[in-house]
N, C-alpha and C positions, 0 to 999 in steps of 0.2 A: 410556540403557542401557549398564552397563558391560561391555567386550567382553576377552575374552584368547584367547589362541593356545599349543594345549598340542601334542607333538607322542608318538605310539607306535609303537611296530612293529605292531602288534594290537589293532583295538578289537574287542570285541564288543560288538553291539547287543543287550542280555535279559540278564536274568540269571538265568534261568529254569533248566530241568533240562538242555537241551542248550547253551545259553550257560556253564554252570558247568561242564560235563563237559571242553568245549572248554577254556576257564579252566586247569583242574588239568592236563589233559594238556599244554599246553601248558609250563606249572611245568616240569613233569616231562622232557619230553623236550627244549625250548625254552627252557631256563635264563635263555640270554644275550638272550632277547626281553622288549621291555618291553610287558606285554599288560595293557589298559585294560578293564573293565567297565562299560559305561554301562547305566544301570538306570534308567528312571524310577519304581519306585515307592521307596518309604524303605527297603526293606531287599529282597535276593534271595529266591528262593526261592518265594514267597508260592503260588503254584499247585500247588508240590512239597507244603507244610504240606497243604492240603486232600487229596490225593489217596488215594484207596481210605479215604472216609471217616475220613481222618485217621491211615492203618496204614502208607499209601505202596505201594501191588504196584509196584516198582519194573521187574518182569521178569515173564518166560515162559520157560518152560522150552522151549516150542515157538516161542519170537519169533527172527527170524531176527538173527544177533551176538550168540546168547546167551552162548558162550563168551566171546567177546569183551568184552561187557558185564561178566560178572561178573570176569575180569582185572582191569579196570578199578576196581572195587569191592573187590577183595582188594588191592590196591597205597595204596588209601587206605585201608584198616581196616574197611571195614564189613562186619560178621558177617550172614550173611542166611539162609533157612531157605526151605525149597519143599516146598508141599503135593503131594499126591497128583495134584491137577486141575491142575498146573504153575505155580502162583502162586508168584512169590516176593516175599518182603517181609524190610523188614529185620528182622534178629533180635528187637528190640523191639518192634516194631510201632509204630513212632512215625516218621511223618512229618516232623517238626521235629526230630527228631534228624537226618532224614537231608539235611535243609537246611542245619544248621548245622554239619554236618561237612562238604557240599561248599564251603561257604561259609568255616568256616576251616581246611582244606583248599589251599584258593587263596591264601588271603591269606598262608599261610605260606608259600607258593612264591613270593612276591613280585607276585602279578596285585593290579592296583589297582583298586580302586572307585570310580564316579559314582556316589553314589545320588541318586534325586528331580531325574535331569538327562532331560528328555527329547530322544530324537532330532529333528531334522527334515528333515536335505533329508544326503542321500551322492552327491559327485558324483565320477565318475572321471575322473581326467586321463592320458592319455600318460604315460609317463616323459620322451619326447623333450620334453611343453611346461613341465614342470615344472622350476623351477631349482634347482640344488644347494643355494642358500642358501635358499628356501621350504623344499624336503622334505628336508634330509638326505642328498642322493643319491640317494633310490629312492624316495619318499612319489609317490604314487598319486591316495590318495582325500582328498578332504577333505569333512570333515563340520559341520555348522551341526546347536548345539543349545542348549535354556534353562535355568538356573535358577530355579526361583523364591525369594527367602528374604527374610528380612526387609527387607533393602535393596531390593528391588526385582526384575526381570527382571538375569538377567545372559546375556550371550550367549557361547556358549565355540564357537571353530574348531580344529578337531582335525585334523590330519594323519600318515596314517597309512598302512604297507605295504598291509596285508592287512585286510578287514574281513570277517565274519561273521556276519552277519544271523540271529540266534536269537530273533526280536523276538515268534515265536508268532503264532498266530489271530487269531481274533474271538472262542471261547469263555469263557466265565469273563470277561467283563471287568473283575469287580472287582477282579482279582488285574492288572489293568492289561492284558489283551488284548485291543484295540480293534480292532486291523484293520487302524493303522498302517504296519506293516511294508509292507502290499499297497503303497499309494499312492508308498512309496520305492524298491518293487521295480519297480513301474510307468515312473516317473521316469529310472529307469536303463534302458531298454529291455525288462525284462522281460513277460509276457504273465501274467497271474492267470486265472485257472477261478475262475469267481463261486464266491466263499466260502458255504456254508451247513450249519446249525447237523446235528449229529449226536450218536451217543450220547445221545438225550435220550428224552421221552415222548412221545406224543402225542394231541393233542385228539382227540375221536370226534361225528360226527352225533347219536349214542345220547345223549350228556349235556346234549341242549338242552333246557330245562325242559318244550320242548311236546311230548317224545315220551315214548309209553307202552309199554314201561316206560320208565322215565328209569334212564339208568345213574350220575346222580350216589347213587342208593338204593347204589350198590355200593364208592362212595367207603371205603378204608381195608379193603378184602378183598381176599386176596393167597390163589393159587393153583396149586398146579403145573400143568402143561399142555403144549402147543405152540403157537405164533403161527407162522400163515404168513401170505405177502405176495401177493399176488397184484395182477398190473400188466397191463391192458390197456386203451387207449384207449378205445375200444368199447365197455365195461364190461360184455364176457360173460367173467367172471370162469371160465374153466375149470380146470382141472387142469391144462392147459396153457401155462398163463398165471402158472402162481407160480414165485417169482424169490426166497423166500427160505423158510426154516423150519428153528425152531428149538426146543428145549426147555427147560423151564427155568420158574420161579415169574415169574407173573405180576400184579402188580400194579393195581390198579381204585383210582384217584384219584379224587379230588374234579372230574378232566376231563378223564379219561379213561383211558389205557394205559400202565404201566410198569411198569419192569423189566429185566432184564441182556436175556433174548432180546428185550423190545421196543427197548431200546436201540441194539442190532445189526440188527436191523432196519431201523431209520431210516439205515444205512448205502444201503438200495439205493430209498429214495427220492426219490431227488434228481427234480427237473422244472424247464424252465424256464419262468418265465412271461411271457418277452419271445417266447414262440414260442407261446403261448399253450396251455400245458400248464397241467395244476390237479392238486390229489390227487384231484379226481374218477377219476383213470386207477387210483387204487390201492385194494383191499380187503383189510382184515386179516379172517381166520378163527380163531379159536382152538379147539382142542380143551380141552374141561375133563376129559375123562377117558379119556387116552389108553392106558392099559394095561388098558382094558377096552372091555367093547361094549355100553353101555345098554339096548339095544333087548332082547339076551337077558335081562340082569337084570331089565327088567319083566317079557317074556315067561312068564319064571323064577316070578315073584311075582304073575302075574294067576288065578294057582289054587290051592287049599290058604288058609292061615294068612292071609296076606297078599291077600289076594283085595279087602277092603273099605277096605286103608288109599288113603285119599288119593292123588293121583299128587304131589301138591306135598311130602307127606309123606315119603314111600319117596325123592324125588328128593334128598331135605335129609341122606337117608344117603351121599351120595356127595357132593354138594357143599355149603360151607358156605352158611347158610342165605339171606343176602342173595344169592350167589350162583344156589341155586335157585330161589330166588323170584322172582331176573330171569330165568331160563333158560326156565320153565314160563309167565311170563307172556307172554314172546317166542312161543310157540310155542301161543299160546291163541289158536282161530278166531273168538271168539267162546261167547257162554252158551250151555247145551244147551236145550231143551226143559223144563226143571225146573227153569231159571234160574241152574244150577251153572257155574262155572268152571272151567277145565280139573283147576287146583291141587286144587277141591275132587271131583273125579269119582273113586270108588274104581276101582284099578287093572281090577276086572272088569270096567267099564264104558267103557273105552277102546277105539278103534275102531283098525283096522288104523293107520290114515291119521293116529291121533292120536300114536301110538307110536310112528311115524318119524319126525313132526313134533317129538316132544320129542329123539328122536335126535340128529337132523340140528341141533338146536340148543345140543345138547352138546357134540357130535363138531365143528360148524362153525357154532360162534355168531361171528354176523358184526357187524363195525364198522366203518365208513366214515369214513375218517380227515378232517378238519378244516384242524389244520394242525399241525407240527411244532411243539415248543417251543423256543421263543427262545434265545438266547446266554446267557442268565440260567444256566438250566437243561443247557446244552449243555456236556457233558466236553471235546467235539472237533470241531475243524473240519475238513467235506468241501471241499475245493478248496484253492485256495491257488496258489503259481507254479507255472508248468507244470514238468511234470519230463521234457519235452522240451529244457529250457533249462537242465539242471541236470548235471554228473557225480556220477551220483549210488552213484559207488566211493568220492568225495573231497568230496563236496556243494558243489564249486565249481560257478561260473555258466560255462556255456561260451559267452554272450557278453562277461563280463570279467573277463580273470585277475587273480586276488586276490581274489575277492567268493565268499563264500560262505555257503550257502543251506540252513539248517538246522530239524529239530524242524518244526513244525506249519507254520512258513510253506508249506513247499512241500505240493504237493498229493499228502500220504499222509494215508490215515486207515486204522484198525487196528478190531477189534472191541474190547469190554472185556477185561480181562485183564492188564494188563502190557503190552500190545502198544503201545500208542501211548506212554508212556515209553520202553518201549524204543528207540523209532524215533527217540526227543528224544537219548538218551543214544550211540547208533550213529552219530546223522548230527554230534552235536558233535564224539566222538572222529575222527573220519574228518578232518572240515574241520581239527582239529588236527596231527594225524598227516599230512596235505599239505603245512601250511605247515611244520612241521619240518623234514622234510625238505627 
């Protein structure tokens, strides 16, 4: 294996949205720094391209550094625009624009590129055991990392001031975020909060082929509404017992729940299962028609004109029709006397009992969650280093100075919106802005 020995003032490990951020500012305030990018996949950015469906919500108007961030953004050139609900994205709407301007952005500030190098081990030395002729006079850390190219494995040792770990989650792995980062932060004394998958959908009891109704019938039907969460060991699910809710379209997969409020949601799901917690602790309820009250609209309709339609029928005027056809069958005891089905019983012929029955499963149709969806599927990762171990005005490590700890590694996670970019772009510029000075 052929081995070489390169040396920087500044590596960054990612190149991702807070590894670039750090990158430029650095250019910019840090001229005379020679600051390195090591990236393992073939080109930066890759995570950035996918984001907000390909449009980039780079920010929030309500994200906290929002000034801050778009400074930062008018110093490089990009033109950006903000909706009503706080979203901002670039003026384009193009995600790969807004890659390839952080990307050459930097390069023209003189930050150099690794690509397709991956990291492997960062180890901190003294200043006192380190010799002037190894570091320079002040080299720190040294890093051990691969090559692969057509000659073979090559192995490169880097020695360098400052290093800033922007190396990302576990979500998304394609785009190269594996998880890595944990197991270097680990190595160096750090502590990790089990990583797990957020922002995602999730499975439901409801869509297993042996339950009737089966909610795969509702696959591809999206709805507005509310989802609330509800968490109690015990599983008496009260009013007192929910721990999130929100509003917003809801989505019915092929298995089971999504959407921006189920997304957010899975923010306060987290459980361990080495303590022997399950999602049996949590129930989701949805309201399907929240700005109204069902029960008087049939009431409304059980006299006059409306008297003989269907209850399956009259309910198809409010919700789309795979949707009421799970709602009314959820909410059927059983045939009448006449062998009729709830759907097919005209509204006169509905009994107190059956009319809050169909309420109560409009207002709080319930789903018993399964399991989260995987890292495939996952925008963001919950956990990550502790942010007990981090200054997190400068995202340095406060067990080793020089080491800093940025974007999704550490343990933040944001709801949708801009928020978790944000947090990628605040904590790069911060760890920049320290070592500058």
């Amino acid at each position: 294996m052929q081995r070489e020995i390169r040396r920087a003032d500044v590596v960054i490990a990612g190149g991702g949205a807070s590894g670039l951020a750090a990158a430029i500012e650095l250019g910019m305030k840090a001229p005379d720094l020679d600051v390195l990018v090591i990236e393992k996949m073939p080109e930066p950015g890759r995570k950035i391209r996918a984001t907000g469906s390909g449009r980039c919500n780079i920010s929030n108007t309500g994200a906290a550094g929002f000034n801050r961030i778009m400074e930062f953004f008018r110093e490089i050139g990009l033109v950006t625009k903000a909706y009503e609900n706080g979203l901002v994205y670039p003026y384009s709407e193009s995600a790969s624009d807004v890659a390839t301007l952080l990307t050459e952005r930097a390069a023209s500030l003189g930050v150099h590129f690794a690509f397709g190098e991956e990291l492997m081990s960062v180890k901190h030395l003294p200043a006192s055991l380190v010799s002037d002729a190894e570091s320079g006079s002040r080299n720190v850390f040294i890093m051990e990392s691969v090559i692969k190219d057509r000659d073979g494995l090559r192995s490169i040792t880097t020695h360098a001031s400052f290093v800033i770990m922007a190396m990302g989650g576990k979500a998304g792995p394609t785009y190269g975020t594996i998880g890595d980062g944990y197991r270097i932060a680990r190595n160096l004394g750090h502590s990790v909060v089990t990583p797990v998958p957020a922002l995602t959908g999730i499975e439901c009891d409801e869509w297993d082929t042996g339950n009737d109704p089966c909610g795969i019938t509702l696959g591809g039907t999206r709805s507005s509404g509310v989802v609330s969460l509800y968490k109690d060991p015990s599983g008496n699910f009260g009013e007192e017992t929910r721990v999130f809710e929100e509003a917003g379209e809801i989505q019915f997969t092929k298995y089971g729940l999504s959407g921006i409020c189920v997304f957010n949601m899975t923010r306060h799901m987290r459980f361990d299962r080495r303590a022997g917690e399950s999602l049996d602790r949590f129930l989701v309820r949805a309201d399907l028609f929240p700005k109204g009250d069902i029960e008087a609209y049939i009431r409304d309709r059980q006299k006059g004109r409306f008297a003989d339609t269907p209850a399956g029928e009259i309910l198809r005027t409010v919700l789309k029709e795979p949707l009421a056809d799970y709602v009314i069958a959820s909410a059927d005891s059983g045939r009448d006397e006449y062998g009729r089905a709830l759907a097919d019983k005209p509204l006169s012929s509905l009994s107190d009992e059956e009319v809050r029955s169909i309420a109560d499963h409009v207002h709080k149709l319930e789903f018993h969650p399964s399991q989260i969806r995987g890292w495939n599927d996952a925008q963001v990762t919950m956990g990550g280093v502790s942010l007990d171990e981090i200054n997190e005005a400068t995202s340095e490590s406060l067990l080793i100075k020089g080491l800093y700890i940025t974007g999704e590694l550490a343990d933040r996670d944001y709801p949708c919106g801009g928020y978790n970019l944000s947090n990628a772009w605040l904590t790069g510029l911060a760890a920049a802005d320290d070592i500058a000075q």
